[in-house]
N, C-alpha and C positions, 0 to 999 in steps of 0.2 A: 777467290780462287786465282791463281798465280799461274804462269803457264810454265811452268818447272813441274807441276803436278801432271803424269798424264794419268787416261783412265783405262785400264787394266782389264779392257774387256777385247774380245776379238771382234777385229773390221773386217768382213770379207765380203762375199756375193752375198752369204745367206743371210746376213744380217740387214739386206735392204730389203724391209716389207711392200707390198704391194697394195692398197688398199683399194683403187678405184679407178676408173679411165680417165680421159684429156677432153673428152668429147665436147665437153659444154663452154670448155674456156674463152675459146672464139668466139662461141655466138653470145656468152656474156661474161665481158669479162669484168666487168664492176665486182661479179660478185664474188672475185678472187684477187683484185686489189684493190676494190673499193671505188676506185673512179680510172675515168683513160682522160681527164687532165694531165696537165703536169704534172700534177699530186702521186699516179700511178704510174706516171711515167719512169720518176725517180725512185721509184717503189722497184724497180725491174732490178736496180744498182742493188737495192738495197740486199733483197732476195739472194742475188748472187753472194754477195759480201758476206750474207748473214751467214751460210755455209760455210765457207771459211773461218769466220769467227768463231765457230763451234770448234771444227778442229784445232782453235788457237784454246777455246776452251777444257778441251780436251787434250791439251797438253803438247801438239805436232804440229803447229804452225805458230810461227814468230815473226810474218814480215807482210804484208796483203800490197800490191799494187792496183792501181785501178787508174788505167790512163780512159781519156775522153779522145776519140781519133778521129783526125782528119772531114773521115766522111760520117759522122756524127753516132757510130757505132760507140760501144761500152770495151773493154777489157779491163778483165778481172785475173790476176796472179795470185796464186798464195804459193806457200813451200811447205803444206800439209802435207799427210800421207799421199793423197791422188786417188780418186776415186775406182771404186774398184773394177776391175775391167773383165772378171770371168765371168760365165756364161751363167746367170740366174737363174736355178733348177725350175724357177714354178712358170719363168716366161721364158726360157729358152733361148733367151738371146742374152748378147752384155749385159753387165751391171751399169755400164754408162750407159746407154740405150733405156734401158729401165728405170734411172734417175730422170733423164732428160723428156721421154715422152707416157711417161706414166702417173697420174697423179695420184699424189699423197705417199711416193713412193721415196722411204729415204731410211740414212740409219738412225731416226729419231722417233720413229713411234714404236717402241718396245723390243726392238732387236736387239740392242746390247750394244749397238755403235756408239752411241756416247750416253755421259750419264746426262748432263743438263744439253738443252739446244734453247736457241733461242728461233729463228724465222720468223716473220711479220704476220705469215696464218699458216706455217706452215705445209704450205705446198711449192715454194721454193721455185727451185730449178724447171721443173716442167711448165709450169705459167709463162715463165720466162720468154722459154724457148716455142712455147702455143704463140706469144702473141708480139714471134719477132719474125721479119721479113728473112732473117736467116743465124744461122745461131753457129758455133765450130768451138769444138772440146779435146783442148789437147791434154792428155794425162801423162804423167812421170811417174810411173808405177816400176817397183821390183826390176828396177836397171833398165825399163825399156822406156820409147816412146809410143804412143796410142793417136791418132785421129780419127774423129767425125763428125759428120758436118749433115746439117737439119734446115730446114726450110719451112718454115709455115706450118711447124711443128713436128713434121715429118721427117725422119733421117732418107736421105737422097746415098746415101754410101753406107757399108759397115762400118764399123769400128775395125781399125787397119794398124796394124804394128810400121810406124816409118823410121823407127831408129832405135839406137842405145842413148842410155840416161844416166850420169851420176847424182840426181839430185830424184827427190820427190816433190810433186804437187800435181794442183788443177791449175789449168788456164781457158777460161771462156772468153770468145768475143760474139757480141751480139749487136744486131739491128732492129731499133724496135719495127713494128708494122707499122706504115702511116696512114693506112686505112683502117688502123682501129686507134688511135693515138689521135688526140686533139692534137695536140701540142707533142712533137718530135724533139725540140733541140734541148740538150741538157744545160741545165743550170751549174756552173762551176757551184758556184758559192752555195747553194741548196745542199748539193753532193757534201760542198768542204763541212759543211756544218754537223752535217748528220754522222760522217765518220771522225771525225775530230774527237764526237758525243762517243764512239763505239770505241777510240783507243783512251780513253779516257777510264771506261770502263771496263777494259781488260788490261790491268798493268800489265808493260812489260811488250804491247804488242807493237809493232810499227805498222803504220798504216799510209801509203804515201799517194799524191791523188797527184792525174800529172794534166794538162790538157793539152793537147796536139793540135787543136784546130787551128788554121793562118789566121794571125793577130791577135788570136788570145791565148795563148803559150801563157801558161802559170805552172806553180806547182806548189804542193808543199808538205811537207812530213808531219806526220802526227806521232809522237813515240813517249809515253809517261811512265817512267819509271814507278813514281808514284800513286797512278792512278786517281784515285775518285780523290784523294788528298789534293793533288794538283787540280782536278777540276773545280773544288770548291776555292784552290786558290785564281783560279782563273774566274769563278763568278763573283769574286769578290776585287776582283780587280779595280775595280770604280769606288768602289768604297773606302771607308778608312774602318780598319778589322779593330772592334774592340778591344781585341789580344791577339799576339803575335801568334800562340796555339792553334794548328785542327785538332779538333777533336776526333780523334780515331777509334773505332772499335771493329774488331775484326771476331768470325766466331764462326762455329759449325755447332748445330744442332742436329741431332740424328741427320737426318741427309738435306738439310738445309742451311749454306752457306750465308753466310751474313758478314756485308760489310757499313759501316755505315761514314761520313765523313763530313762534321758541321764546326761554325765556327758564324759566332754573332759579328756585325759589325753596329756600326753607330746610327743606322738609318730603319726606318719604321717597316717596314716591308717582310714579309714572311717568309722566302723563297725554299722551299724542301719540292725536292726531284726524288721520285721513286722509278726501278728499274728492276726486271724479274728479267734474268738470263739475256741481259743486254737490252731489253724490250722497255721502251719510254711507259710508264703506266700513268696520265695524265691524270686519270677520275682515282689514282692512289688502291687502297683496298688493303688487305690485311696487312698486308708489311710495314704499310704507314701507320696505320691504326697502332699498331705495335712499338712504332717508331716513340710515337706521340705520347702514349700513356707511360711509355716508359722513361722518358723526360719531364716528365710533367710530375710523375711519382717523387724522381729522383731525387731533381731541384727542389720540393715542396718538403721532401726527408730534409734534407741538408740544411734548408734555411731554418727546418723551426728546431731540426739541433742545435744549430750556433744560432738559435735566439734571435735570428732575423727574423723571423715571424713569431707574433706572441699570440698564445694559447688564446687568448680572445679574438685575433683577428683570422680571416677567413682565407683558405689556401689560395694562393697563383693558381690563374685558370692558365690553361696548355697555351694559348692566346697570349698572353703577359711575358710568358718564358721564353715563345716563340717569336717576340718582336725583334724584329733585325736577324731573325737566322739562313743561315745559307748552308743546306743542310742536302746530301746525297742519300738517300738509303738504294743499294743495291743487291737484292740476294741474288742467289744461284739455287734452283731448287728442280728436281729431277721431271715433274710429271703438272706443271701448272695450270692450275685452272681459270679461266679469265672467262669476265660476264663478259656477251660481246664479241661479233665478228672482228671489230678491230684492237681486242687486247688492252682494253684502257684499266680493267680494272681487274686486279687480281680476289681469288677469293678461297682460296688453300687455311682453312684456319690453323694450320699448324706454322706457317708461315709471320703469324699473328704472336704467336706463343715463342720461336726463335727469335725474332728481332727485339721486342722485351727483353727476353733472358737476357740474351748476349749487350744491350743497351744497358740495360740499368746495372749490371756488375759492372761494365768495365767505365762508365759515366763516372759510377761511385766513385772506384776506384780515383778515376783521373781527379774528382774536385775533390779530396782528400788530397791529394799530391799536389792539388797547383790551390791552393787557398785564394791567393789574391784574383787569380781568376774565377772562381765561382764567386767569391764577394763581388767582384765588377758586373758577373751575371744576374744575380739576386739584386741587385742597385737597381739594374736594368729596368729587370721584370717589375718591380715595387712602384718603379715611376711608370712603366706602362698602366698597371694595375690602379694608378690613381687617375691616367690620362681615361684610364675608361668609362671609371664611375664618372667623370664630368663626361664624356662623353656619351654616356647612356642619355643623361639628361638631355644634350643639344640632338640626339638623334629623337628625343620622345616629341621634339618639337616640329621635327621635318615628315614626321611618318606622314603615312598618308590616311587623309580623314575617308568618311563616306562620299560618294557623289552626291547626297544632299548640303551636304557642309562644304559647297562648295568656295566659300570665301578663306577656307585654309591656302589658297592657291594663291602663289608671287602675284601681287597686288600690277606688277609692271608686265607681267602675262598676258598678251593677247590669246585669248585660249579660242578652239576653232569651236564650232555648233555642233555637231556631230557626234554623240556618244560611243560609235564603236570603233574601237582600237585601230583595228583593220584600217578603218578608211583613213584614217588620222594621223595627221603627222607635226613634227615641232621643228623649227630652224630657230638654231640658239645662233643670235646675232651677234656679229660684233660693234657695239657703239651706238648711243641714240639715235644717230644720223640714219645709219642702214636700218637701223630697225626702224623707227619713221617712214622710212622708203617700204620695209618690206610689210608694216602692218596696209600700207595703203594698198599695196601690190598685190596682196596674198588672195586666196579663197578662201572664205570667213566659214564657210563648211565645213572646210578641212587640213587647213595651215594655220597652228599654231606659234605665234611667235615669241620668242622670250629673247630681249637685249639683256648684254652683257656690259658691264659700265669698265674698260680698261682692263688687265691682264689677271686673271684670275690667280689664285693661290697655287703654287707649285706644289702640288700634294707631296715629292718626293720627299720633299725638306720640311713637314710636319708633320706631329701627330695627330690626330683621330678626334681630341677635343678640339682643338684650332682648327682644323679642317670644317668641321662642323659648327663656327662659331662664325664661317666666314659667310658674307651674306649672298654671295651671287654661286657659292658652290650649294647651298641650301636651298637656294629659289629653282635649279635642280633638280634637284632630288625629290620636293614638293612637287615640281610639276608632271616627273616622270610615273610616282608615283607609285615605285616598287620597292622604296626604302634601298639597303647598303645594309654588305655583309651579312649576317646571321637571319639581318630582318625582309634581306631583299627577296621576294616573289614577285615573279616574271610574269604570274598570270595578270598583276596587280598596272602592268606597264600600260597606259594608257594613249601612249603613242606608236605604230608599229613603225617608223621611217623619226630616226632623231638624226637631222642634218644639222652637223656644223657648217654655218655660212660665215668666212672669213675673209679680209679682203685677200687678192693673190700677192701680195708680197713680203718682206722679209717677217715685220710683225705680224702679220696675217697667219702665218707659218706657225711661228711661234706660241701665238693663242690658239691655235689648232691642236696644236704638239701638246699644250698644257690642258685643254681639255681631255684628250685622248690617255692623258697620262693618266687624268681622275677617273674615264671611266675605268680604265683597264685594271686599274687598283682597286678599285670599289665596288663597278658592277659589269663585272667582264665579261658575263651570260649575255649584256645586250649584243656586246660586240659578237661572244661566240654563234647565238643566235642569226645574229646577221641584221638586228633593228641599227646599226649607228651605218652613217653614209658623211661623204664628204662631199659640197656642192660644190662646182667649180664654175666660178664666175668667168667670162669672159676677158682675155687682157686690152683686145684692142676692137674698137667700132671703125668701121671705112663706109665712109659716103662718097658714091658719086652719081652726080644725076638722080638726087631723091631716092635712090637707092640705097640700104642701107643690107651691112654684112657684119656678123661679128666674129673676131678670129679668138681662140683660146689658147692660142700659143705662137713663137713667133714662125714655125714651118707654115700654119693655118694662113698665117697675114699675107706670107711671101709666094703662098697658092693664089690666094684670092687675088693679089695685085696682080702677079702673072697674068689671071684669067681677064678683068677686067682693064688691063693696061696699065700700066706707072705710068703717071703725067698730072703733071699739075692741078685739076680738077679735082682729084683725089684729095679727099678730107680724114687725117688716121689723126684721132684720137686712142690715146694711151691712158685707159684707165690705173686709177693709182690708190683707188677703193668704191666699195661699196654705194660709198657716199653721193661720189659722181654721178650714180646714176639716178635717173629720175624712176619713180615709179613703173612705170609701164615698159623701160629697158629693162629692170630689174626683174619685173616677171617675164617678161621677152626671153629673157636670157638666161635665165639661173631659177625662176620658182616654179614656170611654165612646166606640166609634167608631160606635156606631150615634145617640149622642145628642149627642157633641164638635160645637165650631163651631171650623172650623181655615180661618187665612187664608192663601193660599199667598200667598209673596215673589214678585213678580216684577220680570222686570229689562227698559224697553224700549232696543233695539238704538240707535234712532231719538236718543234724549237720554245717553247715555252722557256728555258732557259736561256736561251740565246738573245729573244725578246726582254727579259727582265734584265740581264746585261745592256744592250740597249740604251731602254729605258731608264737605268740607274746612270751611263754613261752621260744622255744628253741633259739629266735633269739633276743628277747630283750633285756635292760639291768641290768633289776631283776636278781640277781643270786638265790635268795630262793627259788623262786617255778619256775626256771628251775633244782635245788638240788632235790625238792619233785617230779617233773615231774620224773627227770631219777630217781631217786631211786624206785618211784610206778613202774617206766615199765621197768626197766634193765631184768628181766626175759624172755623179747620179743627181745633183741638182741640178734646178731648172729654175728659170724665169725670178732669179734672185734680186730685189732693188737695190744696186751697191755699188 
């Protein structure tokens, strides 16, 4: 849906429904944006924003501002209609009044105000305004201007006519509460990421983010003509594209919009993003399901007409077609159903039935018109499809045995005593050296250790049988014990705490970076779950007077000296790995679990795409925009040996 389409129904007072009170938002507000992290903090942006996108969906908004100000407040512009401002017959008072302190109150649950809407859980605007220290809404309605202004969810004034208008829209600024907010300051780059992903998926719309605050002045425009066509070329930006073509299919099914936008490149990795009325759906659900069968069908017609597949051999699994794709599907669909307060997963079976139809005609279509690229695609698939059956093989050897067959287990595994999961945990080492230190160091109860011999395989840049043929990514996967992809089961993990111990510098990093790549591509549930951790060693030891301190960074050391004086007595050793340290530093300092500092991995649902960009940037074989990558964020390193 294009914002030239508007939608031809009446906006006015009576079309905002009322559903339910505000009462409970304050006293818990998790359970209307999930958490008062960060996470729901930038949830408040979102909400505002979502609202507008709608009217951009609905055909009356083309341009959203959103500056970050000074005193850490939000403002939000659009140049939509403006919300309505006469007097709601069933509450008696405004229709902005009724948006902002009413929940569930909006033109999106069956009133006729727009046909599709997206919002995060739909309750929008009033959450917003429950769970901000003060909140002010200025409207450009029918030639006039409108103000009023809310506190602690409460409006402190009416809604007040203070001028004439020749323009339409909404303007909100808010403050979150800090006594219900972990975490108050907003994240520029969180923000840029999330609407960057919302003009990407409303062609046509501009979306511009500004920040105000002293010393961090940014800004920058979001505006794709193209839409999800441009964002599939921007996640393929690190790659080298199989074919110069996206693959475009655009379609309406009774009242379900369907867009979809892929295109293969040369590298092993799967990457398709599903999106229902601008809403990220992470766990997929019918629209994908539909995505999938309908490529899978396609591509499997096409080859064994042109005789790329013979009648004896066995069709491309969805898996073989789908190697290397970088693939959007996005509908628009009036009334959707999602399993789940947080909307991951769509479940409208008709949604299932439009994305098929409309995929597999205009698929046909297009590999009939470009032959040499479906033959490039079918090549593709054919050699994944051979990379697998060797790889069934190398994976039949890493599964995991019974716990009485225990000696299926990496032979160089120190494994701990302890058979329940819970207690148990594994530090994959880097180097004989550390691992020697840390088998001596550890709790033979309950620290597992498994060394690692030199830089593990860069999964980014293999397939699935070399992966699996590689001997320190297999001693892995044997000892975690929950197999990779199709065969991975979480209940099967045998360690709940898997620490990468790496030394802290440059290569340290980098063997960190390339384990983290393997999990994330393979078995990304641990990370989602929350079992993978990063242990952080210590960089410097100071003695003085038999005294000993260890610092983890250089602010740490430059405390400590402070405290203890600068002067010659002072003995600073600079650890330069793992290796240096003798046993009983090592558990001192980094395995001790009363004194360890361990960072857990985590993975947001929210940027999945942004993360697989990323990852392709520092691990693939593009060196230009892994140059732009590190150059934008060398600012964010730390403690580099160089």
């Amino acid at each position: 849906m294009d914002l030239e389409t508007k939608v031809e129904q009446e906006y006015g007072a009576d079309q905002i429904q009322i559903l339910e009170g505000l009462e409970a938002v304050r006293k818990r507000p998790g359970m209307y944006i999930g958490t008062t992290s960060s996470r729901g903090l930038h949830h408040l942006v979102y909400e505002i924003v979502d609202n507008s996108v709608d009217e951009a969906l609905a055909g009356y908004c083309t341009e959203i501002n959103v500056f970050i100000n000074p005193d850490n407040s939000i403002t939000v512009i659009d140049n939509g209609r403006g919300i309505p401002v006469e007097n709601n017959k069933k509450k008696g008072i405004s229709t902005v009044e009724v948006v902002f302190t009413i929940l569930h109150a909006g033109g999106k649950f069956g009133g006729g105000g727009y046909k599709v809407s997206g919002g995060l859980h739909g309750v929008g605007a009033s959450v917003v305004n429950a769970l901000s220290n003060w909140l002010e809404v200025t409207v450009n309605h029918d030639g006039h201007r409108y103000f009023q202004r809310y506190e602690k969810g409460a409006a402190v004034s009416e809604l007040k006519r203070i001028g004439d208008s020749d323009h339409t829209g909404t303007e909100i600024t808010f403050l979150p509460d800090d006594t219900i907010f972990e975490e108050t300051v907003f994240d520029y780059d969180t923000l840029k990421r999330r609407l960057r992903e919302m003009a990407f998926l409303t062609k046509g719309l501009k979306i511009v983010l500004t920040d105000k605050r002293a010393g961090m002045e940014r800004k920058n425009e979001f505006h794709y003509k193209g839409g999800i066509i441009e964002y599939v070329q921007y996640l393929n930006k690190a790659t080298q594209p199989l074919y110069p073509n996206i693959i475009y299919c655009e379609g309406l099914v009774g009242e379900v919009s369907v867009e979809v936008a892929m295109q293969h490149n040369d590298g092993y990795n799967e990457n398709c993003y599903s999106f229902v009325n601008n809403i990220n759906t992470p766990e997929g659900g019918t629209h994908l399901a539909g995505f999938k069968n309908a490529i899978t069908k396609t591509f499997n017609d096409y080859a064994r007409k042109q005789k790329m597949i013979k009648d004896s051999e066995p069709n491309l699994s969805g898996e073989d077609i789908r190697e290397g794709l970088t693939a959007i599907i996005s509908i628009k669909i009036p009334e959707p159903q999602f399993e789940g307060q947080t909307k991951q997963k769509l479940g409208n079976s008709e949604a299932r039935g439009a994305v098929d139809s409309v995929v597999s005609e205009q698929l046909t279509y297009f590999l009939e018109q470009n032959p040499v690229v479906a033959k490039m695609i079918v090549e593709k698939s054919l050699l994944a499809q051979r990379a697998r059956d060797a790889a069934r093989k190398a994976r039949d050897l890493t599964r995991r045995k019974t716990a009485l067959e225990s000696l299926s287990l990496p032979g160089k595994l120190a494994d701990c005593s302890d058979r329940n999961p819970e207690n148990c945990e594994i530090y994959i080492v880097e180097g004989d050296s550390a691992g020697g230190s840390a088998k001596t160091a550890r709790s033979r109860a309950t620290q597992a250790i498994l060394p690692l011999r030199g830089k593990i395989l860069n999964v980014e840049k293999a397939r699935l049988d070399h992966i699996l043929s590689n001997n320190e990514i297999k001693a892995m996967i044997t000892a975690f014990g929950t197999g990779i992809h199709d065969d991975f089961d979480i209940t099967k993990l045998r360690y709940h705490k898997i620490i990468i111990m790496t030394d802290a510098d440059v290569d340290g990093a980098h063997i960190a970076t390339l384990l983290l790549t393997f999990l994330y591509r393979f078995m990304p549930e641990l990370i989602k779950q929350g079992y993978v951790y990063l242990a952080m060693p210590p960089l410097y030891k100071i003695e003085k007077n038999k005294q000993v301190w260890y610092a983890y960074n250089d602010d740490e050391l430059n405390k400590i000296l402070i405290d203890i004086g600068r002067d010659s007595s002072n003995k600073i050793q600079r650890y330069k790995g793992l290796g240096e340290m003798d046993p009983e530093q090592l558990w001192e300092t980094t395995m001790d679990p009363e004194k360890r500092i361990l960072k857990r991995v985590n993975i947001d649902d929210e940027f999945l795409s942004e993360l697989d960009v990323t990852f392709t940037t520092l691990m693939g074989d593009e060196v230009e925009p892994r140059r732009e990558f590190i150059e934008a964020n060398a600012k964010f390193a730390e403690n580099l040996d160089i």
